[in-house]
LOLO-25174 format. One record per residue (C-alpha): residue number from 1; residue in one letter; x, y, z. Coordinates in nm, 2 decimals, padded with zeros to 4 digits. Layout:
     n   res        X        Y        Z
   NUM     A        X        Y        Z
...
This chain:
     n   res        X        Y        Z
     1     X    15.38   -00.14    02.42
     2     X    15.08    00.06    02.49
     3     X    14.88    00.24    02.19
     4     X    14.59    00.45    02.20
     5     X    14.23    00.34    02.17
     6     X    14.09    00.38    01.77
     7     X    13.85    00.15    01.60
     8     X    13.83   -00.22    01.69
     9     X    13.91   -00.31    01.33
    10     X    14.00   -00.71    01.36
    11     X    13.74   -00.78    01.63
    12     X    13.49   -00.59    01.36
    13     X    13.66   -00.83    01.05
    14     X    13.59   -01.16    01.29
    15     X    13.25   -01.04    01.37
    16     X    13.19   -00.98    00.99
    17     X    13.24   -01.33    00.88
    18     X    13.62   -01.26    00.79
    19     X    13.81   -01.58    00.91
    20     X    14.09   -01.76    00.78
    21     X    14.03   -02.09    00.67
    22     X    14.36   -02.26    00.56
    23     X    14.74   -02.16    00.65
    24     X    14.92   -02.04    00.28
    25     X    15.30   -02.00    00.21
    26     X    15.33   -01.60    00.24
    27     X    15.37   -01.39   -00.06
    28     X    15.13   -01.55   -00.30
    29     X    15.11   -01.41   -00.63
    30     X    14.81   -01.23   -00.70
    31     X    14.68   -01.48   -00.98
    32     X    14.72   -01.76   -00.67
    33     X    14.52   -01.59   -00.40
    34     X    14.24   -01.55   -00.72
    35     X    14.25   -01.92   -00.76
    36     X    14.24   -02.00   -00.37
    37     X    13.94   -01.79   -00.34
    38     X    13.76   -01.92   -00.66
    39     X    13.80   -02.27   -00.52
    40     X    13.68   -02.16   -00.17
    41     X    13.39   -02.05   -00.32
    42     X    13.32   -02.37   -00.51
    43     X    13.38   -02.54   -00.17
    44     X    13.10   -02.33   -00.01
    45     X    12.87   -02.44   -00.23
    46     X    12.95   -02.80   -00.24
    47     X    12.92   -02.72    00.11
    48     X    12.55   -02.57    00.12
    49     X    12.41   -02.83   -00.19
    50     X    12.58   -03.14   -00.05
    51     X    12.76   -03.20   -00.40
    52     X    12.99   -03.06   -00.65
    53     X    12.84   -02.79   -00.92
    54     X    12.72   -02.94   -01.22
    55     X    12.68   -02.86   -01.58
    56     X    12.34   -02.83   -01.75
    57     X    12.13   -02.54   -01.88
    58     X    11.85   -02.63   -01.62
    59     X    12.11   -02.55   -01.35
    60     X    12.18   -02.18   -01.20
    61     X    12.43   -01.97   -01.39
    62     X    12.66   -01.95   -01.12
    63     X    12.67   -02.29   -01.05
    64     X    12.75   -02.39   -01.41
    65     X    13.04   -02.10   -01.36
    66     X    13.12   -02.36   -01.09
    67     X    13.14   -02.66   -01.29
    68     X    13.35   -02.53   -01.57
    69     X    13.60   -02.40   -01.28
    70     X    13.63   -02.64   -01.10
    71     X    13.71   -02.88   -01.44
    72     X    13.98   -02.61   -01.52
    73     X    14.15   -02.65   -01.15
    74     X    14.13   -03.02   -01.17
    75     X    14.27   -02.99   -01.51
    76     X    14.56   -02.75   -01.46
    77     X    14.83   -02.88   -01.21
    78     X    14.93   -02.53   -01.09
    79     X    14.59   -02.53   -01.00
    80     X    14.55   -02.86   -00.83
    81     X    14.90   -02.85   -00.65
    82     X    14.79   -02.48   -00.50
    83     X    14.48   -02.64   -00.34
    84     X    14.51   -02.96   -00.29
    85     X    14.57   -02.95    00.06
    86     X    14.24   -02.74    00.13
    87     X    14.00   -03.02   -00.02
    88     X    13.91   -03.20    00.24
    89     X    13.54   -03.24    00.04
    90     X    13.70   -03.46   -00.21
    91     X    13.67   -03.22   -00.51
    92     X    13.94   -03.28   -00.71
    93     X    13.98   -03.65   -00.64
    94     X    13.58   -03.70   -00.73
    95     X    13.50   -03.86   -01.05
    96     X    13.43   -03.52   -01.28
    97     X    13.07   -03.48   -01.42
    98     X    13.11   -03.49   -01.83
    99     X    13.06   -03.18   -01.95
   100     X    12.78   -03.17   -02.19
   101     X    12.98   -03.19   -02.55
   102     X    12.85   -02.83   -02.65
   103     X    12.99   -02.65   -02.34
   104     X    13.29   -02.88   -02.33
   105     X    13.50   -02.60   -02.46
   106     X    13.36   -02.29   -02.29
   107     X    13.52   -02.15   -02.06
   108     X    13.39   -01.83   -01.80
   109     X    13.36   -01.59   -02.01
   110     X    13.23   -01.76   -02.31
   111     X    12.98   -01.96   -02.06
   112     X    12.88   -01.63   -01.89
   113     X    12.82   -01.44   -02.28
   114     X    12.59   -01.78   -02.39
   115     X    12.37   -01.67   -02.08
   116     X    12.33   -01.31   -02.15
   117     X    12.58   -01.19   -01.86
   118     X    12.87   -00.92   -01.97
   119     X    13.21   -01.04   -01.89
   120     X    13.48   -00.78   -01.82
   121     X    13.74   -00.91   -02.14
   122     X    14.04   -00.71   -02.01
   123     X    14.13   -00.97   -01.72
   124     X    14.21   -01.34   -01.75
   125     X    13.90   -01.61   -01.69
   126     X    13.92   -01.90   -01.46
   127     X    14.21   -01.73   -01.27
   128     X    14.08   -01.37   -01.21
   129     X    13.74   -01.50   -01.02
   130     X    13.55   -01.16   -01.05
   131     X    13.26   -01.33   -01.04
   132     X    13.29   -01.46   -00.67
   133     X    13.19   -01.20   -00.50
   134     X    12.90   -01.06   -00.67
   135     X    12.79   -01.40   -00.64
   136     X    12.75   -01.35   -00.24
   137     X    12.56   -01.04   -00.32
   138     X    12.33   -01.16   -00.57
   139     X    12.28   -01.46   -00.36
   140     X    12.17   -01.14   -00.06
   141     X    11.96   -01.00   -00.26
   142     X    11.75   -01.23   -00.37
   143     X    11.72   -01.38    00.00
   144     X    11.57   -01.04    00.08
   145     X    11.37   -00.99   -00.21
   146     X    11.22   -01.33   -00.25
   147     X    10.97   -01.26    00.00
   148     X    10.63   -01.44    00.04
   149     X    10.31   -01.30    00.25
   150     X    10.32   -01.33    00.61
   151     X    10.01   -01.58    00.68
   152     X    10.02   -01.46    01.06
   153     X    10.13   -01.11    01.00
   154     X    09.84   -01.02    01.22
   155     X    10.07   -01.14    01.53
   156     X    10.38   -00.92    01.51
   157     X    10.16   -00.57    01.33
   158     X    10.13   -00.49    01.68
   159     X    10.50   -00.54    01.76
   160     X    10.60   -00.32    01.48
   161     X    10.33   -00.03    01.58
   162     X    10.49   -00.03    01.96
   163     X    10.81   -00.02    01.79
   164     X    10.72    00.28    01.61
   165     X    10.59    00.44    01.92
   166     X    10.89    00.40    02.10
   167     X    11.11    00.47    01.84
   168     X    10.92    00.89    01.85
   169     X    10.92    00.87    02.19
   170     X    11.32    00.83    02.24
   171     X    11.26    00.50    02.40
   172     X    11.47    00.35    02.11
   173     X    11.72    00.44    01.84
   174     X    11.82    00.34    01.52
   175     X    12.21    00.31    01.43
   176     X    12.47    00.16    01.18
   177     X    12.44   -00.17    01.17
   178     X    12.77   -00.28    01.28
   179     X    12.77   -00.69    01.37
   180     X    12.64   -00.98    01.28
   181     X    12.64   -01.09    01.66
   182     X    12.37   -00.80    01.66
   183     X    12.17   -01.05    01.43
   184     X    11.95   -01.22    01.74
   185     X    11.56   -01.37    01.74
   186     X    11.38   -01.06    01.87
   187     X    11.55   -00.80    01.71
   188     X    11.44   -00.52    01.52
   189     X    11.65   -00.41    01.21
   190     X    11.59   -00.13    00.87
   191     X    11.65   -00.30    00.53
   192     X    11.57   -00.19    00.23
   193     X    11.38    00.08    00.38
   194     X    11.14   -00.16    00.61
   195     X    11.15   -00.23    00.98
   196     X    11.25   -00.64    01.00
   197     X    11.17   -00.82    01.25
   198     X    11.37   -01.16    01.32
   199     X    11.09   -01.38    01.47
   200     X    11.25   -01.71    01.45
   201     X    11.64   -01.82    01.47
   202     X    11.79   -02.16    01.40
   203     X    12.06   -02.38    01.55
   204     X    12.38   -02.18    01.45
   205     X    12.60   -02.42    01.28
   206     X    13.00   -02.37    01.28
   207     X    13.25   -02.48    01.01
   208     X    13.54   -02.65    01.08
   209     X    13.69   -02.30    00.96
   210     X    13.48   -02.06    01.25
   211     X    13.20   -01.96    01.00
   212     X    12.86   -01.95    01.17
   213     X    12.52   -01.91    01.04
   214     X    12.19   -02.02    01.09
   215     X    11.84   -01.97    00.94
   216     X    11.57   -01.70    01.03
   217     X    11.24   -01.61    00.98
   218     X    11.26   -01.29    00.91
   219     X    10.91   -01.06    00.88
   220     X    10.91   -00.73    00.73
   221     X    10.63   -00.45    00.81
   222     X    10.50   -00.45    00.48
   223     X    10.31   -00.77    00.58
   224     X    10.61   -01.02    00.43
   225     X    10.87   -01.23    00.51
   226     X    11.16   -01.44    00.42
   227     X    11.33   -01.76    00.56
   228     X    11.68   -01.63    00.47
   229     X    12.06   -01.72    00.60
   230     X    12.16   -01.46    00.91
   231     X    12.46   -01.44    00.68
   232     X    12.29   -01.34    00.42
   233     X    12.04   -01.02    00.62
   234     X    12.42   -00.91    00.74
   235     X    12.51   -00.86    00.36
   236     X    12.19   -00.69    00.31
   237     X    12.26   -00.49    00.59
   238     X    12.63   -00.38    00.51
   239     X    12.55   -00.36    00.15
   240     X    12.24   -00.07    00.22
   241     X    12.41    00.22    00.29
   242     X    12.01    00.29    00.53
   243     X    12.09   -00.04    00.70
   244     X    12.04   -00.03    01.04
   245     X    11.98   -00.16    01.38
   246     X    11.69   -00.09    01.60
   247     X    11.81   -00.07    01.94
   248     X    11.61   -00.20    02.24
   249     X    11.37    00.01    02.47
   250     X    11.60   -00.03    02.76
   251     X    11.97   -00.14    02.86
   252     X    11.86   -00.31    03.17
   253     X    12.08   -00.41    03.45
   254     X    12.50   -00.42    03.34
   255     X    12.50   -00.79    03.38
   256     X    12.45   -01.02    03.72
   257     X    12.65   -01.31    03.81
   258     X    12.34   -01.55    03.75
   259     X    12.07   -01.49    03.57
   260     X    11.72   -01.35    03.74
   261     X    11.34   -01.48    03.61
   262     X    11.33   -01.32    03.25
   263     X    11.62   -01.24    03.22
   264     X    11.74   -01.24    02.88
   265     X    12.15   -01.39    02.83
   266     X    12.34   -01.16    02.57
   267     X    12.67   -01.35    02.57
   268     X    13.01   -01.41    02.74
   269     X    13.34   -01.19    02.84
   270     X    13.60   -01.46    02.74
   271     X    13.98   -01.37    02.87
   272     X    14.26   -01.56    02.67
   273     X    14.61   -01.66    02.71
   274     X    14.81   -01.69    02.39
   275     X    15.03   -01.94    02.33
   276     X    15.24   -01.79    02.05
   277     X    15.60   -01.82    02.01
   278     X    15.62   -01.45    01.95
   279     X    15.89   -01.30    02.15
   280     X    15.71   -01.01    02.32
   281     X    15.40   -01.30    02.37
   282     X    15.68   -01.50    02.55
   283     X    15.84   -01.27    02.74
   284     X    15.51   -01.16    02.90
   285     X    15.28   -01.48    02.86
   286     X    15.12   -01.41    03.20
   287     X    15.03   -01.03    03.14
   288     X    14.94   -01.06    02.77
   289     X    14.58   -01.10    02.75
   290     X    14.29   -01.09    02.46
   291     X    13.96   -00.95    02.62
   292     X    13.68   -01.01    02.41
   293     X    13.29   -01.07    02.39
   294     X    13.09   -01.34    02.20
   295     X    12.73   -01.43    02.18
   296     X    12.91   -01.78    02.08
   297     X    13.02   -02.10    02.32
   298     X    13.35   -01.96    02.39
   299     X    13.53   -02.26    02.28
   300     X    13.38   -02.27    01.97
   301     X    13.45   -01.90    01.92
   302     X    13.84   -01.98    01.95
   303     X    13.87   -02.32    01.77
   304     X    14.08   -02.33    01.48
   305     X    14.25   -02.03    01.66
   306     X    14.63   -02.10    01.49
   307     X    14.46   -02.01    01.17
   308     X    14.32   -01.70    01.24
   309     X    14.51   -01.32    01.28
   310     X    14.29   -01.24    01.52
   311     X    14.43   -01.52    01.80
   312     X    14.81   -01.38    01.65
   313     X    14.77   -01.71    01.45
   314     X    14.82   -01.92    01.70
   315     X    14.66   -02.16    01.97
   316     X    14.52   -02.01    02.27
   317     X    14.38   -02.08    02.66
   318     X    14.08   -01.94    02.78
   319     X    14.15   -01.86    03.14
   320     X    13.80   -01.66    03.24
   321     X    13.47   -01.62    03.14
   322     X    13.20   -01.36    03.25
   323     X    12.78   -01.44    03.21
   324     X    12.61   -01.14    03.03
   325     X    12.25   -01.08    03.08
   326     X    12.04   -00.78    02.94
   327     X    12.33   -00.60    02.76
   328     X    12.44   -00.43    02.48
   329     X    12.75   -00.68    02.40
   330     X    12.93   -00.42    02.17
   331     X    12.88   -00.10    02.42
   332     X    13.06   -00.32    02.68
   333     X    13.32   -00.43    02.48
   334     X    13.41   -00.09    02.37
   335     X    13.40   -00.02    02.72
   336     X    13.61   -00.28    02.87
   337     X    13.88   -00.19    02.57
   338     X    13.88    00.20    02.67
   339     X    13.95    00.07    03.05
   340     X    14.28   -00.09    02.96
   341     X    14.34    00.11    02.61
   342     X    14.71    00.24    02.82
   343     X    14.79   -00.09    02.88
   344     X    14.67   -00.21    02.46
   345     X    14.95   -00.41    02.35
   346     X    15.12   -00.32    02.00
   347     X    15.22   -00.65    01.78
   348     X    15.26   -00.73    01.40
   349     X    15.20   -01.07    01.27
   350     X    15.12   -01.19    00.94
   351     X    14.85   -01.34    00.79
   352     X    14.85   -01.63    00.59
   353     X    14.93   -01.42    00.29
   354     X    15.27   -01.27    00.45
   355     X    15.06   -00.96    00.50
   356     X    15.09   -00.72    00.81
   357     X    14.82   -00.77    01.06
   358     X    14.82   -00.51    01.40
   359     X    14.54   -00.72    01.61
   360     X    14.35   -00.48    01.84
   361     X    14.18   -00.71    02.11
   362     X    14.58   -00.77    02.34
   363     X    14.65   -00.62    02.65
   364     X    14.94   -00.60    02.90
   365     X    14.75   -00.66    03.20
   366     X    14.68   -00.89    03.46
   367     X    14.41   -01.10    03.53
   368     X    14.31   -01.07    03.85
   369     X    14.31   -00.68    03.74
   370     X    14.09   -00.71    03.48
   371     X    13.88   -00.97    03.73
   372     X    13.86   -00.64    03.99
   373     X    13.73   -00.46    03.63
   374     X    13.41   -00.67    03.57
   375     X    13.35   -00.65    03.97
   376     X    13.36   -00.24    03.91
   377     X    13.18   -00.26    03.58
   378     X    12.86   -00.50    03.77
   379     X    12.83   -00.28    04.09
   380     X    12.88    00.05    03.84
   381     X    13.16    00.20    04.04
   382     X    13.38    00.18    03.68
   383     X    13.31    00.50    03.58
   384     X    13.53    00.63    03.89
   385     X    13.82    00.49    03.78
   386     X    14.11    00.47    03.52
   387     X    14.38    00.20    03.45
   388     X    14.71    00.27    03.60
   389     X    14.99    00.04    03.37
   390     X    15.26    00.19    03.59
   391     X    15.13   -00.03    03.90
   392     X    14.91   -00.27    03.67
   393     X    14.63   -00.14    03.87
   394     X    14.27    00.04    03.92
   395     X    14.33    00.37    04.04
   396     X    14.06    00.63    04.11
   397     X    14.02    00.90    03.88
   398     X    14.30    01.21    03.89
   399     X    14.46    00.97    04.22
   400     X    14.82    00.87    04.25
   401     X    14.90    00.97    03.84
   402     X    14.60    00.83    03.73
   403     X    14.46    01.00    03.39
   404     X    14.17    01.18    03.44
């Protein structure tokens, strides 16, 4: 069943970071999903420190928040039980740090009040987890604001004078920061009110859960810079209501089949074939088709699909693949999703929660039509046609009951 073309709301959710880590029994309490993301939170960063979070007043507040937590889950068996069979870093079977005998007894809120931070005394303390996500942000922040001098800032001044220049001339554009694929070395962003420029990009690392992120060296026009997560400029990014996204001078050619001397790859069209047990999925496996595009090895991009709304929460084969060079990767994906928006396929699942997901990225179509789409969309005769899903075909504009 066909629906018309509105935001790309999950592909926007995976992009932002959103994935889902570990299957849940559906219709968790609210008090539950608290305690599944508190401990989630403690496994990120046993995950970033290489250890558990400790007690200690020379330690960070939030990681003594940790520390306390976690002793609470290990302590309480509705807490253990719930996520035991997410801890596959050994948390609650670890030998548990002793507690220093004054903060034995403290709990969040009482820990948080002996550090000078208010606590919100209306909601309950190791199970409501307020604290989690202004931990992300704070963490944001201070990546961005921690900034040291720029040594070499001599080297990019010039890059962010032509910037400036082209940005009068109309050459480029700013706009809502949307992605963190946009995040890339060579990219121009706003944040914070300054022009940043990511001069340097790390290896990006995947979890076993999907999560990627890698380090950059960011520098900022104000002669400074910061070695900061890519996770954590995309916070910076979202959370600044300015935030955006200098685009580049020119779009350059669509995309070639190989790549030509300077040419600069953007990423991948991947085409999947679900393998859900869905009856509408398996009643049309060969026609029902996810068309999406990744800056990411495509494989990696899908593992751990079964977990993840997105892939209908289920396994999936990845039956083409298209080279991108010199592209915008989000322009084309809009436009490749307008193409077949007729043929956009209509299906509830549920996420691990039990909640209602609609994923947007399915199509009825088939794959040799969407093959004669990228041929249309490289040679730039696309724009002449429109997708017919009552022949499951291309069909020139206003021809044969094609939609103008």
């Amino acid at each position: 069943m066909a629906k018309s073309f509105t935001d790309e709301d999950d592909a926007l959710l995976s992009e932002l970071g959103v994935e889902v880590e570990t299957a849940r029994p559906a219709r968790l309490t609210p008090r539950q999903e608290r305690i599944i993301a508190g401990f989630e939170d403690i496994q990120r960063f046993a995950e970033e420190h290489g250890r558990a979070p400790q007690h200690g007043e020379g330690r960070d507040i939030f990681e003594r928040l940790y520390a306390v937590r976690l002793d609470r889950i290990r302590a309480l068996e509705e807490c253990r039980s719930l996520v035991a069979d997410m801890d596959h870093q050994g948390l609650l079977t670890a030998s548990p740090e002793p507690a220093p005998a004054d903060r034995s007894e403290l709990d969040d809120d009482e820990l948080l009040a002996e550090l000078g931070v208010d606590a919100d005394q209306s909601d309950e303390s190791v199970t409501a987890l307020r604290h989690v996500r202004p931990f992300a942000e704070k963490r944001a922040a201070e990546e961005i604001a921690n900034r040291q001098p720029c040594r070499d800032f001599a080297t990019f001044k010039p890059l962010f004078e032509k910037v400036q220049e082209e940005l009068d001339s109309g050459m480029r554009e700013t706009r809502p920061f949307e992605l963190k694929a946009e995040i890339q070395q060579g990219r121009f962003f706003i944040v914070g009110g300054q022009k940043a420029y990511v001069a340097e990009m790390g290896e990006i690392t995947t979890t076993e859960h999907g999560r990627t992120d890698a380090r950059l060296r960011v520098i900022f026009d104000n002669g400074t810079e910061s070695n900061m997560l890519m996770r954590s400029l995309q916070r910076a990014l979202n959370k600044d209501e300015a935030g955006r996204r200098i685009t580049e001078p020119v779009a350059g050619p669509l995309f070639a089949k190989t790549a030509a001397d300077g040419d600069e790859a953007s990423g991948t069209i991947y085409v999947l074939r679900s393998r859900s047990d869905h009856p509408t999925v398996a009643r049309n496996r060969d026609l029902v088709h996810k068309i999406g595009v990744t800056n990411m090895n495509v494989e990696r991009r899908v593992a751990g699909a079964r977990l993840q709304p997105t892939f209908l929460m289920a396994d999936v084969e990845v039956v083409a693949t298209y080279e991108l060079y010199n592209i915008n990767r989000t322009k084309l994906e809009n436009l490749i999703h307008r193409i077949f928006d007729p043929a956009r396929l209509t299906i509830e699942i549920r996420d691990r929660f039990g909640n209602p997901v609609t994923p947007r990225e399915w199509f009825l179509v088939p794959l040799f039509v969407i093959d004669d789409a990228v041929a249309k969309i490289r040679d730039g005769s696309i724009v002449d046609y429109v997708y017919d899903p009552d022949s499951a075909s291309l069909k020139v504009r206003g021809e044969g009951g094609a939609a103008d």
